[in-house]
C-alpha positions in Angstrom: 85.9 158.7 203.3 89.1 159.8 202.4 91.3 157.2 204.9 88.4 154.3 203.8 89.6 154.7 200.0 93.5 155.0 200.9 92.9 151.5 203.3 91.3 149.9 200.6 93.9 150.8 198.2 96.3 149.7 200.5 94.6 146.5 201.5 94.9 145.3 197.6 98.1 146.5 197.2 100.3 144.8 199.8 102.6 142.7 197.1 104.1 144.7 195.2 103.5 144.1 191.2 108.0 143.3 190.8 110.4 141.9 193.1 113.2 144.3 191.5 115.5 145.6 193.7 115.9 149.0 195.1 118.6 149.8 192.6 116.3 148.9 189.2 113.3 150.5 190.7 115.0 153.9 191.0 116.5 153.6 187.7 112.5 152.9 186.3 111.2 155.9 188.3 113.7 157.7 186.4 113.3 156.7 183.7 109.2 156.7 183.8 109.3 160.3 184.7 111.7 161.0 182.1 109.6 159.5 179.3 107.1 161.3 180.9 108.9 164.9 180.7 110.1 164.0 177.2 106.3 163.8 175.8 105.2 166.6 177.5 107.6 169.2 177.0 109.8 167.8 173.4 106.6 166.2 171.4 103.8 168.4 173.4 101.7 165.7 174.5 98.8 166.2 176.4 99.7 165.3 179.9 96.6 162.6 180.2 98.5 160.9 177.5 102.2 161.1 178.5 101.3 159.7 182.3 99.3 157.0 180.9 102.1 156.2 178.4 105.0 157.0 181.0 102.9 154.3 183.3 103.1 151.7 181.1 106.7 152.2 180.8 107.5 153.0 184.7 106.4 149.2 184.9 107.9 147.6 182.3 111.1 149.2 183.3 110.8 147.8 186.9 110.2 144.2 185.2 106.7 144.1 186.3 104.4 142.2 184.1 102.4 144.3 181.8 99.0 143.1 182.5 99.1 143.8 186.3 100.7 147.5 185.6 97.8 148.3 183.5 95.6 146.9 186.8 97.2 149.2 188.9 96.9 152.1 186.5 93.1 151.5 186.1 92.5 151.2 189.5 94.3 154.5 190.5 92.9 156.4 188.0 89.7 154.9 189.2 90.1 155.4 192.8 91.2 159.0 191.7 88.3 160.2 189.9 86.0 158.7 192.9 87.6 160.5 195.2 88.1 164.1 194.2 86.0 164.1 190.8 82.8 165.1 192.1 84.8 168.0 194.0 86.1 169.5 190.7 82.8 169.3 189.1 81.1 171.2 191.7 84.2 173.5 192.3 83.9 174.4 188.4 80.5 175.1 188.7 80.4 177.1 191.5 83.4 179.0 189.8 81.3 179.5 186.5 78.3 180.6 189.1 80.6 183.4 190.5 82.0 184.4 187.2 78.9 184.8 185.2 76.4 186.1 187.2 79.1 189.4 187.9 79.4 188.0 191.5 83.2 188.2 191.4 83.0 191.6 189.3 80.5 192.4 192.6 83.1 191.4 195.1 85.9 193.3 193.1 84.1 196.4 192.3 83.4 196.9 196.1 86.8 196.5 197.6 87.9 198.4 195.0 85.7 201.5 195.8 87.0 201.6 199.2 90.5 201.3 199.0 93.1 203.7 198.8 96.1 204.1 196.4 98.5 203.6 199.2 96.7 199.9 200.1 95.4 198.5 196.4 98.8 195.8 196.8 97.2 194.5 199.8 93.7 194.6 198.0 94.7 192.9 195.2 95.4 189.6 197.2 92.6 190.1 199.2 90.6 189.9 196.4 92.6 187.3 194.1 92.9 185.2 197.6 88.9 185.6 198.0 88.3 185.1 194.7 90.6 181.7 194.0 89.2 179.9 196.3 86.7 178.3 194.1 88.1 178.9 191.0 91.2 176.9 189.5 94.4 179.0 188.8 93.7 179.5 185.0 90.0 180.9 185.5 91.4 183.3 188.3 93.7 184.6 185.8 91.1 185.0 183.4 88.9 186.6 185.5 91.2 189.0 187.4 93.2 190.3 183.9 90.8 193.1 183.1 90.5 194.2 186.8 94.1 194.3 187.2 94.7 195.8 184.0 92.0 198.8 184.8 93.3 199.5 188.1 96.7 199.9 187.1 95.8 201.9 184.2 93.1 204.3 186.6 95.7 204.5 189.5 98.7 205.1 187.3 100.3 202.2 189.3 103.4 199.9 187.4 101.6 196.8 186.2 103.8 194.6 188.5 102.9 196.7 191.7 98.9 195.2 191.2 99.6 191.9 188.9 102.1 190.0 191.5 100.1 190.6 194.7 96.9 189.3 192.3 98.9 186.3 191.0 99.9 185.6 194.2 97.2 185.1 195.8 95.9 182.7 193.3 98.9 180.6 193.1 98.6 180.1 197.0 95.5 179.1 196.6 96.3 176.8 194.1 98.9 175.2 195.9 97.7 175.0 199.7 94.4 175.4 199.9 91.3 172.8 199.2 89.2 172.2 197.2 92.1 172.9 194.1 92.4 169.6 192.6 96.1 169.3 193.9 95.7 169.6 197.4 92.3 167.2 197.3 94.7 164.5 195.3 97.4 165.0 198.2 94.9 164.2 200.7 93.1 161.4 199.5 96.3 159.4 198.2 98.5 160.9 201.5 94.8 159.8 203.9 95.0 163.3 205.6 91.7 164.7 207.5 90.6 167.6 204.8 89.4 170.1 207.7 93.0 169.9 209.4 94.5 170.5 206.0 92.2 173.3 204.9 92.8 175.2 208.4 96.5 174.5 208.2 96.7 175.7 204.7 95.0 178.8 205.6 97.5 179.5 208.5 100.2 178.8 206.1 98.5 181.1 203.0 98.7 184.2 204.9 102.1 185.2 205.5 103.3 183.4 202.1 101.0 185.2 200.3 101.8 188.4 202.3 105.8 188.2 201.3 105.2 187.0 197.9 102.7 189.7 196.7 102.8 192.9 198.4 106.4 192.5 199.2 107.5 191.2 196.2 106.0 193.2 194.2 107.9 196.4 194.9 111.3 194.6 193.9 109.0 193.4 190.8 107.8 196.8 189.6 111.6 198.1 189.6 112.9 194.9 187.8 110.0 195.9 185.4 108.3 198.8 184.9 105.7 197.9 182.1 102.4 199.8 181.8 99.0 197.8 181.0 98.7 196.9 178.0 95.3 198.1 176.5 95.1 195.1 174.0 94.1 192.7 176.6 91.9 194.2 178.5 88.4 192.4 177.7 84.9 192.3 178.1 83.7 192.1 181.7 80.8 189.1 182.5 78.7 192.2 184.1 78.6 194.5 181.5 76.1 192.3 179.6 73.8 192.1 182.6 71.2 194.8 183.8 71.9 193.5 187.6 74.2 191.4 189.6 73.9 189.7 193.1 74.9 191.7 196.1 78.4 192.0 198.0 77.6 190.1 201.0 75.9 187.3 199.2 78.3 186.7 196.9 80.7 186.5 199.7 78.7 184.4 201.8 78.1 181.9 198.9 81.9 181.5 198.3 83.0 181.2 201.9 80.3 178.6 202.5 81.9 175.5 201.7 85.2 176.7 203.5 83.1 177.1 206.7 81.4 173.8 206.6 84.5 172.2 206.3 86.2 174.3 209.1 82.9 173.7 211.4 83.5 170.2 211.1 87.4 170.0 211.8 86.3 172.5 214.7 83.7 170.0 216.2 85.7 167.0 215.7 88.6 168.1 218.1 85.7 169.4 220.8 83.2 166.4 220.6 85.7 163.8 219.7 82.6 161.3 219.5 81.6 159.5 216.4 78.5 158.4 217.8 77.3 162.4 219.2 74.8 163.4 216.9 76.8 167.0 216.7 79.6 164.9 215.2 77.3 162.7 212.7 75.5 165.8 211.3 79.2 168.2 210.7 80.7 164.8 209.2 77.7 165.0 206.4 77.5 168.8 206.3 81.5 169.4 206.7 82.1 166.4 203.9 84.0 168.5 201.2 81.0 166.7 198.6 78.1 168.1 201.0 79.8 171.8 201.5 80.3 172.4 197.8 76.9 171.0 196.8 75.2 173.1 199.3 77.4 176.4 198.3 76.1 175.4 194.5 72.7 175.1 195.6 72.9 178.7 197.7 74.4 179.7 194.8 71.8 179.2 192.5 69.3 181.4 194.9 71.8 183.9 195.7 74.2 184.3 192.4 72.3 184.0 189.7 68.7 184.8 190.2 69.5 187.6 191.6 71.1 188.2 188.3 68.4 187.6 186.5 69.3 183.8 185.5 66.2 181.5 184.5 65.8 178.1 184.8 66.9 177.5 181.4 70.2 179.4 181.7 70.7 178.2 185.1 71.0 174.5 183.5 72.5 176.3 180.6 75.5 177.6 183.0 76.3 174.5 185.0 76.5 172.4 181.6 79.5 174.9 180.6 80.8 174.8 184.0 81.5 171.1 183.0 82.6 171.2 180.0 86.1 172.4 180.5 87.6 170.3 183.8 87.4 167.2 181.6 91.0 167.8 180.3 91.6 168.2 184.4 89.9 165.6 185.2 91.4 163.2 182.6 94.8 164.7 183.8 94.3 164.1 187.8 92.7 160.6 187.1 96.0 159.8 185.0 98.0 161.3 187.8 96.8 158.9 190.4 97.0 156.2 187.8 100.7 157.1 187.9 100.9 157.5 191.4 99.2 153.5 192.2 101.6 152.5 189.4 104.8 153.9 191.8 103.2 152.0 195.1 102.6 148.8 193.4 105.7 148.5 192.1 107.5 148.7 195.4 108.2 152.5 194.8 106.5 154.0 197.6 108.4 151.5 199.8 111.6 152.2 198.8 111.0 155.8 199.3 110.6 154.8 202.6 113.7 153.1 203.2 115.8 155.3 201.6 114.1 158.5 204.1 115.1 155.8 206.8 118.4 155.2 205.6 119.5 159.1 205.0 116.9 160.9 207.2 115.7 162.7 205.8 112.7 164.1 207.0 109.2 163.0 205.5 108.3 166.8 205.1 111.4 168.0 203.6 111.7 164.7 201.4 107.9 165.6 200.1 108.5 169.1 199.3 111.7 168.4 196.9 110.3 165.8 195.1 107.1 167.9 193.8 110.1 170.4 193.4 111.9 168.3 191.0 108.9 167.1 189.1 107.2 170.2 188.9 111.1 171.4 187.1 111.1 168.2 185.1 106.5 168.5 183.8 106.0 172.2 184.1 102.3 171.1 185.8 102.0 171.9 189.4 98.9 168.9 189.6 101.3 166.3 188.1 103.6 167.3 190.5 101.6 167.3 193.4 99.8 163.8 192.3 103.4 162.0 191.6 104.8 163.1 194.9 102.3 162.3 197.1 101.8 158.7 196.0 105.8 158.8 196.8 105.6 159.7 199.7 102.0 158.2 200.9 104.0 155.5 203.1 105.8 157.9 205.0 102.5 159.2 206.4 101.3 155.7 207.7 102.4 156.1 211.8 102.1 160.4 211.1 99.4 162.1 213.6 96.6 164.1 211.8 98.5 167.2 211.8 102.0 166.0 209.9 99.8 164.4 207.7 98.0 167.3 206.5 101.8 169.1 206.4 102.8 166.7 204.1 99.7 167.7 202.1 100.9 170.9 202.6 104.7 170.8 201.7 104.1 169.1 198.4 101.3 171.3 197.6 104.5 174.0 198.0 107.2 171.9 195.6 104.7 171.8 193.1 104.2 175.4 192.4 108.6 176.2 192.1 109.9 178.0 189.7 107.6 178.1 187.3 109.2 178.1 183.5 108.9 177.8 180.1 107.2 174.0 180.3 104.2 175.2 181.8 101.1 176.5 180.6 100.6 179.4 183.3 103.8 181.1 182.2 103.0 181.7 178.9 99.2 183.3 180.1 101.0 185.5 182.3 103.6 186.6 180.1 100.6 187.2 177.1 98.3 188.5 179.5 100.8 190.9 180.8 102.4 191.7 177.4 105.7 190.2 179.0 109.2 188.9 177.1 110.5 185.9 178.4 113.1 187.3 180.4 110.5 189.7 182.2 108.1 187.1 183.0 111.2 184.9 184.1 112.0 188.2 186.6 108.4 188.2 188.0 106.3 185.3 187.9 108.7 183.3 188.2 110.6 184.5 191.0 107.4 184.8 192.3 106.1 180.7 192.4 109.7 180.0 193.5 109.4 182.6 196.6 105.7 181.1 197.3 107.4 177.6 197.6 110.4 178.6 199.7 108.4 180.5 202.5 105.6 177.9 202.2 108.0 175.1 202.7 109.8 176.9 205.5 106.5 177.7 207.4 105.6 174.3 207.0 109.0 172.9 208.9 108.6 175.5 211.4 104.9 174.5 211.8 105.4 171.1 212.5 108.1 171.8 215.1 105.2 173.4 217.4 102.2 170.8 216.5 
């Protein structure tokens, strides 16, 4: 599905909207992503609106007529939508599943209880890297706070020795690992296979996520040594219920969609048959749309009636689920607007003559240009979205595996350095009870040692596959 939409695209894209000259049309990406930075971060602009606006202006700056660039806008953020929309939608319901029915409070209460002082680091991102997984970053957050902030109160610990190795493991997540909404955008506009990507990702996640939390965090909680701060510490989803669903379910219903979409990457490489009915069935089952509506589904008999969730509620539930990804949704769809807008306006091909020109390699040249837009927007999604429709020509003659690497590398530009422009510094640094210069020390130090090892694993990866 995801190669048929990037063909398509392709196949009514193949003049370019301007015949301007490699010179102008790096002077209008530029600019465009300038105009964008400049309404985001100076006037505070919602991000839908400064990439729809910063669109408009990529093209007239590249001499394209105006009429065709709003074309090519539409139909990206079209294409966009239909092709990872769905995925948020049931990704933020199965989150608001996990989080209301005290399925994640299960999960953490559990691992908790049987871990020792010496290993609750390593915990933490156990748990945070169990829990992301179907949640986006800022719900994590949300919904890890009062567990870190208890444990490091309980255990005495510095609030740094449990918050990095927690905020680590959701920022990998995040960044690397389906179904986030920047890694799906990467693949459908890059035409990577999802199952190679997930697996790859995970193989990638591990030891990133090992030197960025645990690790880290021991330089962290000397740089600073703040306690909890009581203030934040909130209400917990399970203290209003009178029962929650058990460990194992819980854990089941969140590594369900992962598994399908593993199974089918698996069978693909053994069967290597589109006509075996093995193959036909794990291409339904393993499709990222079919694994997370059958994870909601099992979620609805395993989450929350065993919470005690009627029918009512239950509709209740997935209705709020909804209601906040629009802003998300809005944002991604505007991002791939942006991203058709670069391609048809010849963009996407210079990229790949300069790469020629200076070889530079596709990987590397992926990975610093999420770096410098994620710098430029503060938003790891724009970052992700803008790069990879730069650099979706370079992964025309790629095999299946360098695809999903590119995937991969700009999934780790997009999370550097995280600063004062984005949104998930400031909820760390409130959360946490942080100044600026402490958060700066921490998080992030943190996001920029995620994206370095990350990036490195992935050039060493790709030297072996």
């Amino acid at each position: 599905m995801t190669r048929l939409s990037v063909e398509m695209l392709a196949a009514d894209t193949v003049e370019p909207i301007t015949s301007a000259g490699h010179a102008q049309l790096g002077i209008a990406v530029l600019l465009g992503i300038a105009v964008i930075v400049l309404l985001i971060t100076k006037f505070k602009l919602h991000a839908f609106l400064a990439l729809t606006i910063g669109s408009l202006a990529l093209g007239a700056f590249a001499g394209a007529p105006l009429d065709k660039v709003i074309t090519s806008f539409t139909a990206g953020l079209g294409s966009t939508v239909a092709g990872v929309g769905v995925l948020i939608a049931l990704g933020a319901i199965l989150g608001k599943m996990l989080a209301d029915s005290g399925g994640a409070d299960q999960i953490v209460d559990t691992i908790l209880g049987r871990a020792s002082k010496r290993s609750m680091p390593w915990t933490m991102v156990l748990i945070a890297s169990v829990v992301g997984l179907p949640l986006f970053f800022e719900v994590g957050i949300v919904l890890l706070i009062p567990v870190v902030l208890m444990v490091a109160k309980r255990g005495n610990f510095s609030l740094m020795r449990i918050g990095i190795p927690a905020l680590a493991g959701l920022s990998v997540m995040h960044g690397l690992v389906p179904p986030h909404p920047g890694p799906l955008v990467a693949i459908d506009a890059v035409g990577a296979n999802l199952g190679v990507t997930l697996a790859l990702g995970v193989l990638i996640a591990v030891p990133t996520v090992i030197i960025a939390g645990p690790v880290f965090s021991k330089f962290a909680a000397r740089w600073v040594d703040v306690p909890a701060p009581e203030r934040m510490i909130p209400q917990r989803a399970s203290e209003d219920l009178q029962k929650r669903p058990s460990f194992v379910a819980t854990l089941v219903t969140i590594l369900l969609p992962v598994v399908l979409m593993l199974a089918k990457a698996l069978v693909d490489i053994i069967v290597d048959d589109a006509d075996h009915l093995v193959q036909r069935v794990f291409d339904v089952i393993g499709s990222p749309m079919i694994a997370l509506l059958v994870a909601v589904l099992v979620g609805i008999f395993t989450l929350l009636r065993p919470a005690g969730f009627g029918k009512e509620r239950v509709s209740g539930l997935i209705e709020k689920g909804l209601a906040p990804i629009a802003g998300i949704l809005l944002i991604v769809g505007a991002g791939g607007g942006f991203k058709q807008t670069l391609i048809d306006s010849g963009v996407g091909q210079m990229v790949l003559d300069i790469s020629e020109d200076w070889s530079i390699p596709a990987l590397l040249l992926g990975w610093l240009i999420a770096v410098v837009i994620r710098l430029a927007t503060g938003s790891a999604t724009v970052a992700t979205v803008s790069a990879a429709g730069l650099v979706a020509p370079l992964a025309a003659d790629m095999s299946t595996t360098h695809a999903a690497l590119l995937v991969l590398a700009i999934g780790a530009g997009s999370v550097f350095f995280s600063h004062v422009n984005d949104a998930g510094f400031w909820l760390v640094k409130e959360y946490f009870g942080l100044n600026v210069g402490q958060t700066l020390k921490t998080w992030s130090v943190m996001e920029t040692i995620i994206s370095v090892v990350a990036g490195a694993l992935v050039l060493l990866v790709s030297l072996v596959l």
